[in-house]
C-alpha positions in Angstrom: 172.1 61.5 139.5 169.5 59.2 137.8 168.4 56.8 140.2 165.8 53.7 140.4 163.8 51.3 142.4 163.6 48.0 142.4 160.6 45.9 144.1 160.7 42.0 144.0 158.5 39.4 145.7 159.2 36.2 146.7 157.6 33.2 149.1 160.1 31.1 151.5 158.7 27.9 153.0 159.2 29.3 156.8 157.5 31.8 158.7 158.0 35.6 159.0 160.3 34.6 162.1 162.9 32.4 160.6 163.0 34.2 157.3 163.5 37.7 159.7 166.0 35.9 162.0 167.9 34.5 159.0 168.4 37.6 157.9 169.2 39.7 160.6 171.5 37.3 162.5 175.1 37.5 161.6 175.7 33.7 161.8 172.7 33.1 160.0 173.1 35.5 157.4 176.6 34.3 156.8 175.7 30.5 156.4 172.7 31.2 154.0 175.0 33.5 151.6 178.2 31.4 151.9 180.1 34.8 153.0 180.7 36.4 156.0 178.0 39.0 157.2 178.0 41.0 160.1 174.2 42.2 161.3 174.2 45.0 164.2 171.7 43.9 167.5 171.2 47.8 168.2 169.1 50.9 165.8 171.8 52.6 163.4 174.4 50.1 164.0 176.4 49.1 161.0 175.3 46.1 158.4 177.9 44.4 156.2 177.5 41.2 153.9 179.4 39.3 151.5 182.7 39.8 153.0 182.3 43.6 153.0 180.9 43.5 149.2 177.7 45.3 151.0 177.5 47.8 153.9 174.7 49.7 155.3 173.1 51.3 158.0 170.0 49.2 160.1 167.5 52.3 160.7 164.2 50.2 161.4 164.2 46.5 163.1 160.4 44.8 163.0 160.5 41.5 164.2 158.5 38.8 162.6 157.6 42.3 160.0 161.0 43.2 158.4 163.5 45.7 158.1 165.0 49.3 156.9 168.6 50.2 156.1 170.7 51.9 154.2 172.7 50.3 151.4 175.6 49.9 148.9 178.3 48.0 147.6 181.7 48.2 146.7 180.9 49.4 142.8 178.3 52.4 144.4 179.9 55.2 142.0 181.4 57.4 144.5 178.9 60.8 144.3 175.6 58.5 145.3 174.4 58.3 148.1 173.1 54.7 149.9 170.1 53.7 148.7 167.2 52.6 150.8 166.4 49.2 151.6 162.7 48.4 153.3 162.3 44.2 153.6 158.7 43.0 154.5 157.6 40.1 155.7 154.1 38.7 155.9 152.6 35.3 156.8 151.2 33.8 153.6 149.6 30.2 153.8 152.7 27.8 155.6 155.1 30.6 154.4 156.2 33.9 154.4 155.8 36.4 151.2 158.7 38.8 151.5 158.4 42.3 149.7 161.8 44.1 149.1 161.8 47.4 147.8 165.1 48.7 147.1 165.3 52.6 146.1 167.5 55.0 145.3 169.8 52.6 143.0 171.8 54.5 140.3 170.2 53.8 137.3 173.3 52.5 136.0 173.7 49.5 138.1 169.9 48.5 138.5 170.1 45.4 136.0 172.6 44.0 138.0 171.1 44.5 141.6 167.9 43.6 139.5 169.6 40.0 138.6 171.6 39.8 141.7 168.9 39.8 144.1 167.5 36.2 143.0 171.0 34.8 142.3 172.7 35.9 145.4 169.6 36.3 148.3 166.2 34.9 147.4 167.5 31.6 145.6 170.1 30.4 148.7 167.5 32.1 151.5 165.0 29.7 150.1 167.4 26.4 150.2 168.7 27.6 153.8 165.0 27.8 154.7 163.9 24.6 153.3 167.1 23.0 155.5 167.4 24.7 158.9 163.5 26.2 159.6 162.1 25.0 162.4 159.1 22.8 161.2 155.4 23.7 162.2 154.6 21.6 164.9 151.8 19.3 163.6 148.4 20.2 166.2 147.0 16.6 167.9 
């Protein structure tokens, strides 16, 4: 079983508390993707997104720092195992720099999670961010 890792970078105008609420609250997560998402409150509870396209396993919750699950979709080839997830999240000027490094992908299917992450996370994260963060009080 070849596998691979994919690591991506992107900056969302909010801070590392919206961008880790967005994604770790069900309602949230479901209006930023446009599909239902279910996002467990407690350690090893069960994550699902795009209608059930996704599912994983939450093993690490860091507020305000990120996140660690399991993964896979509804194309994983059968013999695989989940692949590994690790989100982090790190103030960067008014924003938030987000590092995702996604392991353990079979090699097969990389150029598509490789695509998919812009088109189907980072791209409507950022417009849900730019519409629903709570604004930076300005100081007096």
């Amino acid at each position: 079983m070849k596998t691979t890792t994919i690591r991506q970078s992107v900056k969302f105008p909010a801070s590392p508390h919206e961008v880790y609420l967005t994604l770790t609250d069900s309602r949230r997560h479901s209006e930023f993707t446009g599909a239902k998402a279910r996002m467990p409150k407690k350690l090893g509870g069960s994550m699902s997104a795009y209608e059930g396209y996704i599912s994983g396993t939450v093993h690490g919750f860091f507020p305000d720092r990120g996140l660690l699950q399991t993964w896979r979709t509804t194309e994983w080839p059968k013999d695989y195992p989940d692949s590994r997830l690790e989100i982090q999240l790190e103030a960067e000027g008014n924003g938030t720099r987000l590092t995702m490094i996604h392991s353990l992908i079979p090699a097969s299917q990389a150029k598509n999670y490789r695509k998919g992450w812009p088109k189907f996370y980072w791209k409507p994260l950022r417009e849900y961010l730019r519409n629903n963060a709570t604004k930076p009080k300005a100081r007096a």
